[in-house]
N, C-alpha and C positions, 0 to 999 in steps of 0.2 A: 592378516586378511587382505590389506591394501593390495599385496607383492600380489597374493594368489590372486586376487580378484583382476588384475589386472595383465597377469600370464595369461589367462581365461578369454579375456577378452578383446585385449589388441587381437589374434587375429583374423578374430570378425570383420576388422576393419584394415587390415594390412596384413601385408608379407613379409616377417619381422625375420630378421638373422644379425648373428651375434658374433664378433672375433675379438681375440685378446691378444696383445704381446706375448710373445713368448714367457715375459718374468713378471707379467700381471697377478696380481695376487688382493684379495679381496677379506685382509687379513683384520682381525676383531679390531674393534679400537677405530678405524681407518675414516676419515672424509672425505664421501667421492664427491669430484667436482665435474658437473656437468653442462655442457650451455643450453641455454633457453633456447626457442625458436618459436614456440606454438605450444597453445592449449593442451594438447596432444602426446605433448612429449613427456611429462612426466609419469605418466601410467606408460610411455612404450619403454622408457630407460627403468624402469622398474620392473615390468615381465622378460625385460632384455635381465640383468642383476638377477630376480630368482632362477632364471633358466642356469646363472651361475651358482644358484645357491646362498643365495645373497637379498635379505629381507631388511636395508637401511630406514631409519627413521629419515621422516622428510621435515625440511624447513621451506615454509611455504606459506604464502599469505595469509596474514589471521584471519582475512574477508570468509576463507572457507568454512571455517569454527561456528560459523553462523547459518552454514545450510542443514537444514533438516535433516537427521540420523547421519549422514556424512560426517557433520562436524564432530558427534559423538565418537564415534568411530575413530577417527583423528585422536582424539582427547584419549581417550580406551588404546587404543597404540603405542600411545607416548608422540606424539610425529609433535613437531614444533611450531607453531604460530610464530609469523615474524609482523609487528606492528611497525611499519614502516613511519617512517617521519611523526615519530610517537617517542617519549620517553621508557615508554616499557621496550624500547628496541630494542636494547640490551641485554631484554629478559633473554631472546632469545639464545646467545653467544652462551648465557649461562645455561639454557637448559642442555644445547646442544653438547658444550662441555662436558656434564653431567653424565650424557647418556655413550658417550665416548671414554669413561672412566668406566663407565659400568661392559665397557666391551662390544658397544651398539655401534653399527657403521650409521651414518651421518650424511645425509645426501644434501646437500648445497649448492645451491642455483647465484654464483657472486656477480652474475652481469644483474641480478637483481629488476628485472623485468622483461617483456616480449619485445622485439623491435617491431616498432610501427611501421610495417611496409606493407602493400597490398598484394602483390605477388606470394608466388609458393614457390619462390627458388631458393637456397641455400644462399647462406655469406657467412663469412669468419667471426666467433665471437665479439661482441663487443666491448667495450672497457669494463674493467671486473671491478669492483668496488672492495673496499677492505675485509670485512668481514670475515672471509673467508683466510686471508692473510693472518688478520689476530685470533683468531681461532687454532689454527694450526701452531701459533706461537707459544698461545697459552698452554695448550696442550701439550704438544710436541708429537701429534700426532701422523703419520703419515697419508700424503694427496694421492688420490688416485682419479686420475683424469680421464673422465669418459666423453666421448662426443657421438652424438645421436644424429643422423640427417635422414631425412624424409617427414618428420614431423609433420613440415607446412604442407605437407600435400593430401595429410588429412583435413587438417584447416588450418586456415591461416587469413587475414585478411579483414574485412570489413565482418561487423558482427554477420550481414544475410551470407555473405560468403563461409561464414564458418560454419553457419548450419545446414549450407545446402554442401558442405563437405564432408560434416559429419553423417548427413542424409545420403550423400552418396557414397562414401566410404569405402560399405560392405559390398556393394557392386564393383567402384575401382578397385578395392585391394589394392590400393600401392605397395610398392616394394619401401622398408624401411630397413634402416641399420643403426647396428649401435657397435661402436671400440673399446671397449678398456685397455690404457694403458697402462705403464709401468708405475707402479708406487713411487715417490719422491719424498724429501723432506724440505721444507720450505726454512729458507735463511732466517735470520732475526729481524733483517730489517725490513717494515711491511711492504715499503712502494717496492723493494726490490724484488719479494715475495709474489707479491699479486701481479707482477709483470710474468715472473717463472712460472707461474701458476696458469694466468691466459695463456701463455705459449704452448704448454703443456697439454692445455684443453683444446687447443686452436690444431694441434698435430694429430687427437686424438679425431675431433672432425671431419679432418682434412681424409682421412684414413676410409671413416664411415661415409662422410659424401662422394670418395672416388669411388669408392664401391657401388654406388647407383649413378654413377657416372655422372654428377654434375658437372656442370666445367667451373663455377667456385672454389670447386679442391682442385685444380689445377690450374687458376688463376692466384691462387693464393700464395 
């Protein structure tokens, strides 16, 4: 319901398109790794995914488990609460595990929050935290590295700035994009993993922000 509900309705509020590598492949099992930016971004790399055919469970802040019928919905899905600087954090490596044995793709956000900036321009992922590294290891599943930009141009920024961008939205229509790259396997060892792993996400980016022409993916 999330995938569909979210093809449906990015583009009321944007002008979404979607490219792949050549040898992209969006294959059962798989953990796509995507970077954060904005509010925004996880319903548009999700209607970007079903337009591929591609309905991943999300890991995603447990804050959201607590809003009304949303959170239901989540729980009814399978999608994964992550309790950040909590002991049950762990839970969630285990469920996402789980749902990766059973064949589910895996959407993981490893810069692990929004960058506090005020602007709506484009920059290079941030530093990626483990998680996503010991996951892939426990597993031995394959990363598939997506990079989304335009995001922040729905909202981004101070809380009034993000409502007065989701308030205008369906009048600007920004242009937005989304990359899937090429499948990988991530090493054993994690620092070295989660280094291949940002670069990998940071290419996939760099791809989707030239495409709306920032100059980020071309200072990068």
């Amino acid at each position: 319901m999330l995938s569909r509900l979210a093809d449906a309705l990015v583009p009321a509020v944007g002008r979404l398109t979607v490219t792949a590598d050549a040898d992209a492949e969006l294959a059962a099992g798989s953990i796509i790794a995507a970077n954060h930016t904005s509010l925004a971004d996880p319903a548009i790399v999700l209607a970007a995914l079903h337009r591929l055919g591609a309905m991943p469970v999300v890991m995603a802040a447990a804050g959201l488990w607590n809003v009304p019928v949303l959170g239901r919905r989540l729980a009814r899905e399978g999608h994964i609460p992550v309790h950040r600087h909590d002991r049950r954090a762990a839970n969630a490596l285990d469920l996402a595990a789980e749902a990766l044995r059973q064949g589910r793709l895996v959407l993981i956000y490893a810069e692990g929050g929004i960058p506090s900036r005020s602007d709506a321009a484009e920059a290079a992922p941030g530093a990626f935290r483990s998680g996503l590294s010991r996951l892939a290891r426990r597993t031995g599943a394959p990363v598939v590295p997506v990079g989304q930009a335009g995001a922040r141009r729905v909202t981004s920024g101070s809380v009034a700035k993000q409502l007065a961008g989701l308030a205008t939205a369906p009048l600007r229509r920004p242009e937005l994009h989304v990359h899937v790259g090429k499948p990988f396997k991530l090493p054993g060892d994690s620092a070295v993993g989660t280094t291949r792993a940002r670069a990998a996400v940071t290419d996939a980016w760099r791809t989707a922000a030239a495409r709306l022409g920032e100059r980020a993916a071309f200072a990068a």
